[in-house]
mmCIF file of the C-alpha atoms, coordinates in Angstrom:
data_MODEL
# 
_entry.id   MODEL 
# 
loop_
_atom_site.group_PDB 
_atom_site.id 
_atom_site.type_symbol 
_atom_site.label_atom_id 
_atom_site.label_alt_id 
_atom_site.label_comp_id 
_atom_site.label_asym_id 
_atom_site.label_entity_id 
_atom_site.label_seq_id 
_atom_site.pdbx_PDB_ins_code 
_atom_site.Cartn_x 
_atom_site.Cartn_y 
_atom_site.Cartn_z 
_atom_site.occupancy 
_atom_site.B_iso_or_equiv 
_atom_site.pdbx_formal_charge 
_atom_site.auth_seq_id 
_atom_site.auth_comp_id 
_atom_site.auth_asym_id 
_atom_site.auth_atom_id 
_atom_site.pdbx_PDB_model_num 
ATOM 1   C CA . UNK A 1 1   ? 0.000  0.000   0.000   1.00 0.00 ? 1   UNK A CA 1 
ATOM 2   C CA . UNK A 1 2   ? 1.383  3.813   -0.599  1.00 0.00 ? 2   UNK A CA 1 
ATOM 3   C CA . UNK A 1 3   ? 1.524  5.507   2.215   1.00 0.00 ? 3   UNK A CA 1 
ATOM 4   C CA . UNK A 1 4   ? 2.233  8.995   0.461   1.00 0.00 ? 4   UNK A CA 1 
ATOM 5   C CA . UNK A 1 5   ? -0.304 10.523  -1.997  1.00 0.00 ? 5   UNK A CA 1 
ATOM 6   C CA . UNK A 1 6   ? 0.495  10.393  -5.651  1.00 0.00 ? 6   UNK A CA 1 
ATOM 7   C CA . UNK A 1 7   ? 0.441  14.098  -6.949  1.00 0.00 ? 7   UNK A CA 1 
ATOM 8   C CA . UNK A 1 8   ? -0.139 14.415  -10.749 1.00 0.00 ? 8   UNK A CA 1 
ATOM 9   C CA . UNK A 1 9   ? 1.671  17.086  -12.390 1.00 0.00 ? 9   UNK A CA 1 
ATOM 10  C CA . UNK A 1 10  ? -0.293 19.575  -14.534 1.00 0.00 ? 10  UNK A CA 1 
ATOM 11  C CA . UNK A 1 11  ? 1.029  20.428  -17.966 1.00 0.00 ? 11  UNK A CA 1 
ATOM 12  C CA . UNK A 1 12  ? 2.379  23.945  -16.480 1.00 0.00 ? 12  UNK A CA 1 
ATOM 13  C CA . UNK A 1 13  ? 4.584  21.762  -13.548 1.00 0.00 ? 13  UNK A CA 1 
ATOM 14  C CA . UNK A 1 14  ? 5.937  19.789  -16.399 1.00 0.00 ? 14  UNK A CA 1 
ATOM 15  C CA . UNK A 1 15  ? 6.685  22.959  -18.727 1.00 0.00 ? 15  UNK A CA 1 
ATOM 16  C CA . UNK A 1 16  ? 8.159  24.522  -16.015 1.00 0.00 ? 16  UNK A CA 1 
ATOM 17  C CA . UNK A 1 17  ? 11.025 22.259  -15.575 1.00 0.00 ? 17  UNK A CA 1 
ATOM 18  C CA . UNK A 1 18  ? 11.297 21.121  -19.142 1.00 0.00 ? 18  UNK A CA 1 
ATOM 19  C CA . UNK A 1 19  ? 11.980 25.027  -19.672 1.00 0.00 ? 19  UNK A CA 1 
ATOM 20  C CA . UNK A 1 20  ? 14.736 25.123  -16.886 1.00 0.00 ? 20  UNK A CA 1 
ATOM 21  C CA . UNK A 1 21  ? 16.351 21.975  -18.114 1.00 0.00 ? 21  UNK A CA 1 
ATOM 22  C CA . UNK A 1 22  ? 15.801 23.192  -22.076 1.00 0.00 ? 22  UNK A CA 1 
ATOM 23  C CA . UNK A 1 23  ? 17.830 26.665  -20.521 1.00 0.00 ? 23  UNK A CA 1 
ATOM 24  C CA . UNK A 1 24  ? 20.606 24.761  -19.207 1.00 0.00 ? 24  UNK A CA 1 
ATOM 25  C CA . UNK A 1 25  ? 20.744 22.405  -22.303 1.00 0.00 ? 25  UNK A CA 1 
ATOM 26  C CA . UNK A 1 26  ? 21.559 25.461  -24.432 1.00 0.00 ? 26  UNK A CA 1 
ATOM 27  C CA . UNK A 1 27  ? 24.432 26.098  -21.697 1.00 0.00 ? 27  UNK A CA 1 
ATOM 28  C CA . UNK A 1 28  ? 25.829 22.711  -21.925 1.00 0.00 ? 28  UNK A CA 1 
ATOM 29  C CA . UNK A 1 29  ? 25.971 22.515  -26.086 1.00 0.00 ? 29  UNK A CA 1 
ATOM 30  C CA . UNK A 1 30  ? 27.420 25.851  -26.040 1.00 0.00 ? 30  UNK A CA 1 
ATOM 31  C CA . UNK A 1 31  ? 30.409 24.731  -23.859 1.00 0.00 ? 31  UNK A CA 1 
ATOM 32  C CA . UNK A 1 32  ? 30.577 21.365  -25.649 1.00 0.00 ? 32  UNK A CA 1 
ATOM 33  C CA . UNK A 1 33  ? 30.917 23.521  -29.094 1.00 0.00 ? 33  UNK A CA 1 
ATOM 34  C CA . UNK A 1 34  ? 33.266 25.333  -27.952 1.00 0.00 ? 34  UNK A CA 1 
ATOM 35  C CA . UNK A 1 35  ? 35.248 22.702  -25.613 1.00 0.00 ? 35  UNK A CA 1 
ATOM 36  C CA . UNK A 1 36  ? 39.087 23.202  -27.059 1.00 0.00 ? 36  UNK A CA 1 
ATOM 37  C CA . UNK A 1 37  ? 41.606 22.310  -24.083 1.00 0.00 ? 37  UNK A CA 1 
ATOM 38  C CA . UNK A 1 38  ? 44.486 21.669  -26.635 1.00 0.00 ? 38  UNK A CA 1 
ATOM 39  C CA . UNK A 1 39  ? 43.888 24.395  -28.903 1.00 0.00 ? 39  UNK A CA 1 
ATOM 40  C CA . UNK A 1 40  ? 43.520 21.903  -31.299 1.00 0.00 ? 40  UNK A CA 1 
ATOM 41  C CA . UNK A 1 41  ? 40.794 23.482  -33.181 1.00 0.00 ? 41  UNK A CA 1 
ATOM 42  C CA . UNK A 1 42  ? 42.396 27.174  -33.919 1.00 0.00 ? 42  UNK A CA 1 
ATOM 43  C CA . UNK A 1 43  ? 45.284 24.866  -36.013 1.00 0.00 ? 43  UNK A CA 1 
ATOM 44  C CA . UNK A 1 44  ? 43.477 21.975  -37.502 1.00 0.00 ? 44  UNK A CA 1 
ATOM 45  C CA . UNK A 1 45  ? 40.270 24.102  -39.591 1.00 0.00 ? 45  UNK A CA 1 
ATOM 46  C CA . UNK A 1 46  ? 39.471 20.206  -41.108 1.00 0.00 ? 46  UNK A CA 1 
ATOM 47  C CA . UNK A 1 47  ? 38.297 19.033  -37.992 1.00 0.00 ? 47  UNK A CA 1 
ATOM 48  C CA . UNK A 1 48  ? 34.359 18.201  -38.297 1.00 0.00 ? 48  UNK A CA 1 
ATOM 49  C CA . UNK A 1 49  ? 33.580 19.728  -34.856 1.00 0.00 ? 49  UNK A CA 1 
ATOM 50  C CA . UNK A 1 50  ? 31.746 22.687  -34.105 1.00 0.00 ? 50  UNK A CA 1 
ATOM 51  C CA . UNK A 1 51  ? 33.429 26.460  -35.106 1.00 0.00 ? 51  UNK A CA 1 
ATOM 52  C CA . UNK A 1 52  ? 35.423 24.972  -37.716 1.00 0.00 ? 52  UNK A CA 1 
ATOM 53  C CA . UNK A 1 53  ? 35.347 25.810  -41.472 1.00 0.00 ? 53  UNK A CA 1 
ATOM 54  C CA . UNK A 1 54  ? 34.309 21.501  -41.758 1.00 0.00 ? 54  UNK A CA 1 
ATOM 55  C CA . UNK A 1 55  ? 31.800 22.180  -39.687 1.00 0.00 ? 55  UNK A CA 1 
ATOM 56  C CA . UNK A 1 56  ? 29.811 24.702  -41.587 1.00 0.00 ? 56  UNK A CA 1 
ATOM 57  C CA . UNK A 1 57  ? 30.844 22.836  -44.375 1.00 0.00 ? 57  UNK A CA 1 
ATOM 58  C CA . UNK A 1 58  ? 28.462 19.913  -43.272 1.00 0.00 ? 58  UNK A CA 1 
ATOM 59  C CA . UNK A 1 59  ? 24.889 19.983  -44.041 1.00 0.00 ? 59  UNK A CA 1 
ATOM 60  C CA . UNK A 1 60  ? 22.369 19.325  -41.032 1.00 0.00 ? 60  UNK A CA 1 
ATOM 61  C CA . UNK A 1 61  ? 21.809 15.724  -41.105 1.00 0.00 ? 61  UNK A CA 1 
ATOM 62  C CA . UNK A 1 62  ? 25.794 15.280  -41.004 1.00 0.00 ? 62  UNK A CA 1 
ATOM 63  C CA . UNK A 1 63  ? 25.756 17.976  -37.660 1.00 0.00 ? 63  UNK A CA 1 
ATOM 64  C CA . UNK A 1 64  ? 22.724 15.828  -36.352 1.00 0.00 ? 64  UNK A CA 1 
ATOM 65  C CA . UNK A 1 65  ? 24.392 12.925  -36.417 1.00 0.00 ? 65  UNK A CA 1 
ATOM 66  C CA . UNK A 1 66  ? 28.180 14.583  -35.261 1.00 0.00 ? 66  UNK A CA 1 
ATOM 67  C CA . UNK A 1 67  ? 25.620 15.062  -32.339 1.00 0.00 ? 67  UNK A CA 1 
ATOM 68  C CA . UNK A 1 68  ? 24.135 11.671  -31.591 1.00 0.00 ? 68  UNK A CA 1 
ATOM 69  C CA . UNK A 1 69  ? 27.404 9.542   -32.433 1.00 0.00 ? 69  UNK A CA 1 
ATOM 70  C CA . UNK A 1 70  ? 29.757 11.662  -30.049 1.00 0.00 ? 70  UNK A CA 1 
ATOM 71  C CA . UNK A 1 71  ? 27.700 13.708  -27.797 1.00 0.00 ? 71  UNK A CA 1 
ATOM 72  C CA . UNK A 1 72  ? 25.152 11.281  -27.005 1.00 0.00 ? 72  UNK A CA 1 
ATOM 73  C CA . UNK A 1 73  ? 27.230 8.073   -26.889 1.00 0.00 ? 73  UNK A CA 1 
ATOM 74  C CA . UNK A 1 74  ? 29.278 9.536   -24.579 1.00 0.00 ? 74  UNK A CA 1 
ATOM 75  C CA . UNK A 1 75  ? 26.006 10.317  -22.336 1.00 0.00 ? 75  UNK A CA 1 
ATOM 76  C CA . UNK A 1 76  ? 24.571 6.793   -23.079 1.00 0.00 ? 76  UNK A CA 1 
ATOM 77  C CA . UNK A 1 77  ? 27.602 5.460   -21.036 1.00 0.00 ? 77  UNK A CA 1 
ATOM 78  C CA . UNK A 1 78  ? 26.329 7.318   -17.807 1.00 0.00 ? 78  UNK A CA 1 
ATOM 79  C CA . UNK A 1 79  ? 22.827 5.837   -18.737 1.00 0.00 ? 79  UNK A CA 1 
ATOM 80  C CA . UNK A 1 80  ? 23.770 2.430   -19.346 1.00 0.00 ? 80  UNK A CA 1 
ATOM 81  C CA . UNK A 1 81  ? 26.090 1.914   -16.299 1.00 0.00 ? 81  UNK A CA 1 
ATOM 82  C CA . UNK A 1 82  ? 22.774 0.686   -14.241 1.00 0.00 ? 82  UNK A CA 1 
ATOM 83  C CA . UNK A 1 83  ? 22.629 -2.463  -16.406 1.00 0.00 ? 83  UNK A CA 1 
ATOM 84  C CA . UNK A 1 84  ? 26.036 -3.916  -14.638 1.00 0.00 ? 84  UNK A CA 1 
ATOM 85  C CA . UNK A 1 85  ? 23.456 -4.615  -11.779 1.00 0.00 ? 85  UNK A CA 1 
ATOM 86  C CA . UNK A 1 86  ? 20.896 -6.815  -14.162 1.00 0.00 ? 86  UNK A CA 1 
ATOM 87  C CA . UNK A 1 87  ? 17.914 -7.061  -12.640 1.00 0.00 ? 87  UNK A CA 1 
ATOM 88  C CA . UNK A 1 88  ? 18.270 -4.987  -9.986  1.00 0.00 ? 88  UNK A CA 1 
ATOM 89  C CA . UNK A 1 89  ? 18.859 -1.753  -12.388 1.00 0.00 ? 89  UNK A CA 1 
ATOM 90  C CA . UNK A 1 90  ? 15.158 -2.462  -13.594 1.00 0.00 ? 90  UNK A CA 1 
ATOM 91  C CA . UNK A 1 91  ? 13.927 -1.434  -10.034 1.00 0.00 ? 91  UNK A CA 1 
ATOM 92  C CA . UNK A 1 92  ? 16.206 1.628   -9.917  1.00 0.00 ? 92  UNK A CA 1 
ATOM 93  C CA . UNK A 1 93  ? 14.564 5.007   -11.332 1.00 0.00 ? 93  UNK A CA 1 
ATOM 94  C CA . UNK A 1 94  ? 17.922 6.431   -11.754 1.00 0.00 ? 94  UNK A CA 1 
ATOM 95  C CA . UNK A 1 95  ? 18.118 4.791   -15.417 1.00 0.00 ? 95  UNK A CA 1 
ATOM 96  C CA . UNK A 1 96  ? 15.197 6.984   -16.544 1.00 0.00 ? 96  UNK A CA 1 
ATOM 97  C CA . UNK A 1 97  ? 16.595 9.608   -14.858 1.00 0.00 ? 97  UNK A CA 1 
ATOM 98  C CA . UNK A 1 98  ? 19.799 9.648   -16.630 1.00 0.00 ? 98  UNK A CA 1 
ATOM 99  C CA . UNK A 1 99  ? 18.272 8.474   -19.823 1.00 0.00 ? 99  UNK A CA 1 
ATOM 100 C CA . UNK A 1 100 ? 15.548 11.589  -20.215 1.00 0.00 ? 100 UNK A CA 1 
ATOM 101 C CA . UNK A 1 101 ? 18.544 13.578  -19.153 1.00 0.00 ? 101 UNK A CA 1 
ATOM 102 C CA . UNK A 1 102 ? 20.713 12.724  -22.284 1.00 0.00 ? 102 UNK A CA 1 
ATOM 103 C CA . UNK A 1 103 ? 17.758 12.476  -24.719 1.00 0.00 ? 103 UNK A CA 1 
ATOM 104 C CA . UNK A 1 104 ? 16.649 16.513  -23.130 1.00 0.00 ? 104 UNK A CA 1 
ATOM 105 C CA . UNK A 1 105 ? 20.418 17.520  -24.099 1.00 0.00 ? 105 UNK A CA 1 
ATOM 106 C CA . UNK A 1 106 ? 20.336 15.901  -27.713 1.00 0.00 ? 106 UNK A CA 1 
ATOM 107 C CA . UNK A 1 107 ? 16.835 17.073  -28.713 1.00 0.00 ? 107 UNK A CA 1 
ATOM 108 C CA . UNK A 1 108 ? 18.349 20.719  -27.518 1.00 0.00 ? 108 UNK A CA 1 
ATOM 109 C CA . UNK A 1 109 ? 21.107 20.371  -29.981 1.00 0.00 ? 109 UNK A CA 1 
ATOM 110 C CA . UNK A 1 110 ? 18.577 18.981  -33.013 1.00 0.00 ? 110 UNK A CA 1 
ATOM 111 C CA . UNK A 1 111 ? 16.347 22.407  -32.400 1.00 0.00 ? 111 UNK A CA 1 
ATOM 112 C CA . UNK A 1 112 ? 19.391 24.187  -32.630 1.00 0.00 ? 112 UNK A CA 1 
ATOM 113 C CA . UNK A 1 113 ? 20.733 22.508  -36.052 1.00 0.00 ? 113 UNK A CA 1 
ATOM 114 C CA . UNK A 1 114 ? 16.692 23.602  -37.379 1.00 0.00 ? 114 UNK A CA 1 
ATOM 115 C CA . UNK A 1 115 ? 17.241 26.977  -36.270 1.00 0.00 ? 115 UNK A CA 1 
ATOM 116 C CA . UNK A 1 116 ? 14.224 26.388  -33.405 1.00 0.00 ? 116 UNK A CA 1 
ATOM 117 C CA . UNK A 1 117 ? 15.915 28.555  -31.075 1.00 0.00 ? 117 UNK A CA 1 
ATOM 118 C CA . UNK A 1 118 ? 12.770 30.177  -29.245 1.00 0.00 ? 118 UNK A CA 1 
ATOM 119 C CA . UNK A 1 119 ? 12.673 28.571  -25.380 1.00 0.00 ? 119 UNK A CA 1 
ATOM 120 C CA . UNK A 1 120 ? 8.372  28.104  -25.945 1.00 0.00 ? 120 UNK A CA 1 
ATOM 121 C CA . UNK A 1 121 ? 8.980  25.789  -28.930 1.00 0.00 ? 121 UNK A CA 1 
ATOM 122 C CA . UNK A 1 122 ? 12.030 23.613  -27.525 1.00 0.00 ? 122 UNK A CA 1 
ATOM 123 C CA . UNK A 1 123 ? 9.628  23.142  -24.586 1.00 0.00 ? 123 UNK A CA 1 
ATOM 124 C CA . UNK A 1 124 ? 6.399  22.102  -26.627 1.00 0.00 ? 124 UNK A CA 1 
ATOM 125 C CA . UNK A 1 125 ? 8.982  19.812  -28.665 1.00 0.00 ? 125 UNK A CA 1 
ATOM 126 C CA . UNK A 1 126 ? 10.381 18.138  -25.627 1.00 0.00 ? 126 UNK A CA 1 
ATOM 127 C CA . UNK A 1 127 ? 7.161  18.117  -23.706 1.00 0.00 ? 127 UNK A CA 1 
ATOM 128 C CA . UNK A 1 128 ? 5.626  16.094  -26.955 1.00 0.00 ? 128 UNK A CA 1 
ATOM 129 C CA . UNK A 1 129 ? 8.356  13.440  -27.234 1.00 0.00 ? 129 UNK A CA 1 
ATOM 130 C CA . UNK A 1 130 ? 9.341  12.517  -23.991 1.00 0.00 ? 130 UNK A CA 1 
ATOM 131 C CA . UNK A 1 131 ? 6.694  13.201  -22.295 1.00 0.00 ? 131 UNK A CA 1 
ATOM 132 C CA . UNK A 1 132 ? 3.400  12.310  -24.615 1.00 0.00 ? 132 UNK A CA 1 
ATOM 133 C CA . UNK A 1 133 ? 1.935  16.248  -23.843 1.00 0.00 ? 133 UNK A CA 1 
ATOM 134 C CA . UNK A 1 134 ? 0.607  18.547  -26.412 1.00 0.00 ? 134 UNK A CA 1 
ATOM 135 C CA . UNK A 1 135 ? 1.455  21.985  -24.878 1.00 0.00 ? 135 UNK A CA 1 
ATOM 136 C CA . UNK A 1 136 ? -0.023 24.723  -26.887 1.00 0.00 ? 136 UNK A CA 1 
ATOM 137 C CA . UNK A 1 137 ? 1.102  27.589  -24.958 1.00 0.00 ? 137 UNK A CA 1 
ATOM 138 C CA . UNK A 1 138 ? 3.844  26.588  -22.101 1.00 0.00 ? 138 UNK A CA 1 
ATOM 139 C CA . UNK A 1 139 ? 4.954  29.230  -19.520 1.00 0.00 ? 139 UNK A CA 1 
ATOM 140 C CA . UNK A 1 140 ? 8.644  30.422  -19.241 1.00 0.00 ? 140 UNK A CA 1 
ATOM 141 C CA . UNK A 1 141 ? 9.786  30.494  -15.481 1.00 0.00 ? 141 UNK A CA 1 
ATOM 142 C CA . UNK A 1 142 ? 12.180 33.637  -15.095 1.00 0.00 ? 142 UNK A CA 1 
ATOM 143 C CA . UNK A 1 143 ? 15.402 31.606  -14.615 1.00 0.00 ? 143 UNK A CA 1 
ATOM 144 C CA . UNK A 1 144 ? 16.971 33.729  -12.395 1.00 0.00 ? 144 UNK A CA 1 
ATOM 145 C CA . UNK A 1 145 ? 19.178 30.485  -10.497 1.00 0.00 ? 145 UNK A CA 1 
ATOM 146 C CA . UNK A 1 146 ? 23.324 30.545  -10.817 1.00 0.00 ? 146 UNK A CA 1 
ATOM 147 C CA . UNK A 1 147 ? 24.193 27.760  -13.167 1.00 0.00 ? 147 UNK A CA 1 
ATOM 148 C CA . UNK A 1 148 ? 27.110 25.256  -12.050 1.00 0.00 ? 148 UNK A CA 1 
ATOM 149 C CA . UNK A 1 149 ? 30.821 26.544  -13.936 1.00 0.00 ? 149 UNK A CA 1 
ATOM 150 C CA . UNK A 1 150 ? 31.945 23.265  -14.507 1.00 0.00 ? 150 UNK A CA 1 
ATOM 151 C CA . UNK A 1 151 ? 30.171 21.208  -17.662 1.00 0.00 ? 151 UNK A CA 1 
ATOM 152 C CA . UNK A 1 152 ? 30.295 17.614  -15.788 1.00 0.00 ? 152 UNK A CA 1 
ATOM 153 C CA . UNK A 1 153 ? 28.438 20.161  -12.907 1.00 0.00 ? 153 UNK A CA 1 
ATOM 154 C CA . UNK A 1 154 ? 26.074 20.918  -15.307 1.00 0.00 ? 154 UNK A CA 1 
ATOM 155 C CA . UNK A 1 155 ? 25.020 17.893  -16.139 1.00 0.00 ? 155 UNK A CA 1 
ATOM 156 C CA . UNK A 1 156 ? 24.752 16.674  -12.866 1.00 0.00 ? 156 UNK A CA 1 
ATOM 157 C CA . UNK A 1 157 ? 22.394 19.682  -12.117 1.00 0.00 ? 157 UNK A CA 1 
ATOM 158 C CA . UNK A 1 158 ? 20.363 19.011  -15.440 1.00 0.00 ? 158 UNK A CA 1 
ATOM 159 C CA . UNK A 1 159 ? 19.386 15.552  -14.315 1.00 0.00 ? 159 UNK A CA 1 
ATOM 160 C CA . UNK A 1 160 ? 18.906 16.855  -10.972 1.00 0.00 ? 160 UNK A CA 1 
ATOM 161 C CA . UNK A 1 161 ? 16.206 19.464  -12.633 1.00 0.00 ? 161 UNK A CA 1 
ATOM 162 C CA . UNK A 1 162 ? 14.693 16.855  -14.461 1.00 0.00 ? 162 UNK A CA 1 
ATOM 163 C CA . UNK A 1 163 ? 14.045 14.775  -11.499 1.00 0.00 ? 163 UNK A CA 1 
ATOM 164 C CA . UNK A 1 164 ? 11.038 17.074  -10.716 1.00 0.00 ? 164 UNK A CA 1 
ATOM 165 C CA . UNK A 1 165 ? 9.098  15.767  -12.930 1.00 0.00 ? 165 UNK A CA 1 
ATOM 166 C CA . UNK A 1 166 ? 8.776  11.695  -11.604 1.00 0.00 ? 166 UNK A CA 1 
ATOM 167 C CA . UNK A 1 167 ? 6.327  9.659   -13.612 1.00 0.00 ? 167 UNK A CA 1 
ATOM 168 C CA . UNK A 1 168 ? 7.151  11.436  -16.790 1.00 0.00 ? 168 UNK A CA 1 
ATOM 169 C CA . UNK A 1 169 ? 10.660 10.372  -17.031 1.00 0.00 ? 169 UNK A CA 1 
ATOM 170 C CA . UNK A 1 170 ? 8.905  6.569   -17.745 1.00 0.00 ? 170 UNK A CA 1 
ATOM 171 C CA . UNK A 1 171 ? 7.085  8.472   -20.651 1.00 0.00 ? 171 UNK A CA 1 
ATOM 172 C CA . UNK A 1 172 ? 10.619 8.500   -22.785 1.00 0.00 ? 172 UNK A CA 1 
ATOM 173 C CA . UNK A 1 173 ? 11.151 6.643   -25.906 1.00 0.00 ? 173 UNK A CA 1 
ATOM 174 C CA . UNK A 1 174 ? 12.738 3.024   -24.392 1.00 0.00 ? 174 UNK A CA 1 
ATOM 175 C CA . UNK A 1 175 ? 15.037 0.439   -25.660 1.00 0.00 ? 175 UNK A CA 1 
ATOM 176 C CA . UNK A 1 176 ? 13.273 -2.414  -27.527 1.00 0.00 ? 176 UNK A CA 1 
ATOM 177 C CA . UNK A 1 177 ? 12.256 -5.130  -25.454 1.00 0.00 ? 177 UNK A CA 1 
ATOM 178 C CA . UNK A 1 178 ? 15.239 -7.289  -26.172 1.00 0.00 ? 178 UNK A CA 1 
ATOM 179 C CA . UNK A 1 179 ? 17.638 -4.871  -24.898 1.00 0.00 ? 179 UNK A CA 1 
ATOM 180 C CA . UNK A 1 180 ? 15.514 -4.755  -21.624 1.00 0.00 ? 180 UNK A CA 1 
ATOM 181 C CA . UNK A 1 181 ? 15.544 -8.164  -21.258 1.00 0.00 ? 181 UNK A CA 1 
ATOM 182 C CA . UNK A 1 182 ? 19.372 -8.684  -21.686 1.00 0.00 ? 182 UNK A CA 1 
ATOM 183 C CA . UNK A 1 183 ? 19.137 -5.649  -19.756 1.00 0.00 ? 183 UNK A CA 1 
ATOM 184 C CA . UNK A 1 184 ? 18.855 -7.975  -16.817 1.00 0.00 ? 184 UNK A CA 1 
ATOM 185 C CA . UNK A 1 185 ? 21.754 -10.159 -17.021 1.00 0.00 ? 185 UNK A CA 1 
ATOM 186 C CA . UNK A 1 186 ? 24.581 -9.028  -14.751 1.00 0.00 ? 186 UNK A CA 1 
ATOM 187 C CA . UNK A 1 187 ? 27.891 -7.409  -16.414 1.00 0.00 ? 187 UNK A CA 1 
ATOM 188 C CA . UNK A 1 188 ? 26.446 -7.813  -19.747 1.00 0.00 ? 188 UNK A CA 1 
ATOM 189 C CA . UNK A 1 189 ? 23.380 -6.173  -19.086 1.00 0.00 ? 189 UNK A CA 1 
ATOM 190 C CA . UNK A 1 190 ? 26.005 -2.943  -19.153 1.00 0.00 ? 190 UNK A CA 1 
ATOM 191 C CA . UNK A 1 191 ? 26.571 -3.688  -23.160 1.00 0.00 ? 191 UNK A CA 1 
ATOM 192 C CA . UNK A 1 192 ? 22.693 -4.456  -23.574 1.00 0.00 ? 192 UNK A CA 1 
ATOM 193 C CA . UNK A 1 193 ? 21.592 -1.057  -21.834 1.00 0.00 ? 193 UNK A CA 1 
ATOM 194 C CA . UNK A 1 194 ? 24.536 0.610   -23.773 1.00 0.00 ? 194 UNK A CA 1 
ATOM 195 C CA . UNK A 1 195 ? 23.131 -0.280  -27.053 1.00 0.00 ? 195 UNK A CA 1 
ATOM 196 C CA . UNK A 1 196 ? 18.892 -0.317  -26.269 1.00 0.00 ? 196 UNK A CA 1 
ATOM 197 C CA . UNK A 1 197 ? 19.720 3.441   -24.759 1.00 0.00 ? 197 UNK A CA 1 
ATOM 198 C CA . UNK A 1 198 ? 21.453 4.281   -27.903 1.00 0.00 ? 198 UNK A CA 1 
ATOM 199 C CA . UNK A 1 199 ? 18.756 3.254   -30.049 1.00 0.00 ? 199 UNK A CA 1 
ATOM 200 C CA . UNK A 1 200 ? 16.717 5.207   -27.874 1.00 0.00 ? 200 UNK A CA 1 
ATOM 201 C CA . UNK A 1 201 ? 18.292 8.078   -28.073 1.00 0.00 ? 201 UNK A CA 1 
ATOM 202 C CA . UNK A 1 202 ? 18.149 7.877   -31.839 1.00 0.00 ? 202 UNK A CA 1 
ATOM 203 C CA . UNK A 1 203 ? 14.691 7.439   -32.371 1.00 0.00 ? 203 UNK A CA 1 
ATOM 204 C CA . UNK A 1 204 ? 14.253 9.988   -30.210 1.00 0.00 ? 204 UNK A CA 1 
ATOM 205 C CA . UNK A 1 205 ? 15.871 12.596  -31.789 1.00 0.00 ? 205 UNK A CA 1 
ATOM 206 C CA . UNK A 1 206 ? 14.665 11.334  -35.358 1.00 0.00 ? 206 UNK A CA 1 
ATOM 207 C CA . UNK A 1 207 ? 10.920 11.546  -33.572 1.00 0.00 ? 207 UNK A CA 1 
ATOM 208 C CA . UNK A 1 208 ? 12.309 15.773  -32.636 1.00 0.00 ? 208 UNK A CA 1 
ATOM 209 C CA . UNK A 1 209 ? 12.828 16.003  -35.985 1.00 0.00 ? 209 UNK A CA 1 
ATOM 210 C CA . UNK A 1 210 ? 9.423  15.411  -37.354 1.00 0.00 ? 210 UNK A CA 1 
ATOM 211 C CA . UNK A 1 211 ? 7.902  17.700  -34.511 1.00 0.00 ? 211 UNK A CA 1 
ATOM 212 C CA . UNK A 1 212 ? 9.850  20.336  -35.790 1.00 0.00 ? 212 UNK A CA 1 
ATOM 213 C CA . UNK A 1 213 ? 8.767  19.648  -39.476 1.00 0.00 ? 213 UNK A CA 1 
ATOM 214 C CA . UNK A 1 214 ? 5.293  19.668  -38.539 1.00 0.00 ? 214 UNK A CA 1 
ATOM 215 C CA . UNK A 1 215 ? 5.244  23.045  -37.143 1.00 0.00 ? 215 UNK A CA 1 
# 
């Protein structure tokens, strides 16, 4: 039996945070874009990476996918992890936590290849594909809270935004049902998640896409 009450969000609780998080999204793909530590990028104008002459060289389904294939696999490692425990990680929320955190960050950075720039629209887009809403007209909190300097800190403090939101982190799009199952073997269930999250992550960003068509 639950002893606590179970509090359904209203579409404005949900918009709310998917606003904050959709705020410090567009932090965290600015630093990424502009992440240099060797001064590699200033020197080598053929790299494919963001602020280079390759880079505005590619067309958008080439930036999309720049996106997805190194952004987001790196984040689908920190999603996957859970699966080392099998079983056990199916009980754990923290998957769905971390797994509507990367798919938030990589459906940012697919608005921004469109040019959908305007905070109202990322949220209707985000609130439609993770979360199964239709939000005509979302409000914009005034996002007045200090942001974390470090990017790792900002990431932590994304997924600690989107943890307002409960239930709706189950409303993501999933791995198939084979991955979940593996999913539950120990140790290998790592590789399993790893590869169901991925394929996640890519139909969710090909489902962003179409929203943004659409409109």
């Amino acid at each position: 039996m639950d002893l606590l009450p179970k509090v359904e969000l209203s579409d404005n609780d949900v918009a709310e945070v998917l606003a904050r998080a959709a705020a410090l999204s567009g932090l965290i793909l600015d630093v990424l874009a502009q992440f240099d530590p060797l001064g590699v990028r200033r020197h080598l104008e053929i790299l494919e990476v963001p602020g280079t002459q390759a880079w505005e060289a590619k067309d958008r389904a080439a930036r999309i996918r720049w996106w997805i294939r190194r952004v987001g696999a790196l984040d689908t490692v920190a999603v996957a992890w859970p699966g080392a425990l099998g079983a056990i990680a199916s009980r754990l929320p923290v998957q769905d936590l971390l797994g509507f955190s990367s798919q938030t960050l990589i459906l940012c950075a697919v608005a921004r290849e469109y040019g959908l720039t305007d905070r109202r629209d990322q949220v209707r887009m985000l609130a439609s594909v993770l979360c199964g809403r239709e939000i005509p007209d979302p409000p914009l909190p005034e996002i007045d809270e200090p942001w974390p300097d470090n990017v790792v800190q900002k990431l932590w403090h994304l997924t600690g935004i989107l943890n307002a939101i409960g239930d709706e982190l189950g409303r993501r799009p999933h791995p198939r049902r084979i991955f979940r199952y593996l999913g539950m073997v120990p140790v290998a269930g790592a590789l399993a998640a790893y590869l169901g999250e991925f394929g996640a992550l890519h139909r969710a960003a090909e489902a962003a896409e179409l929203w943004i068509t659409r409109v």
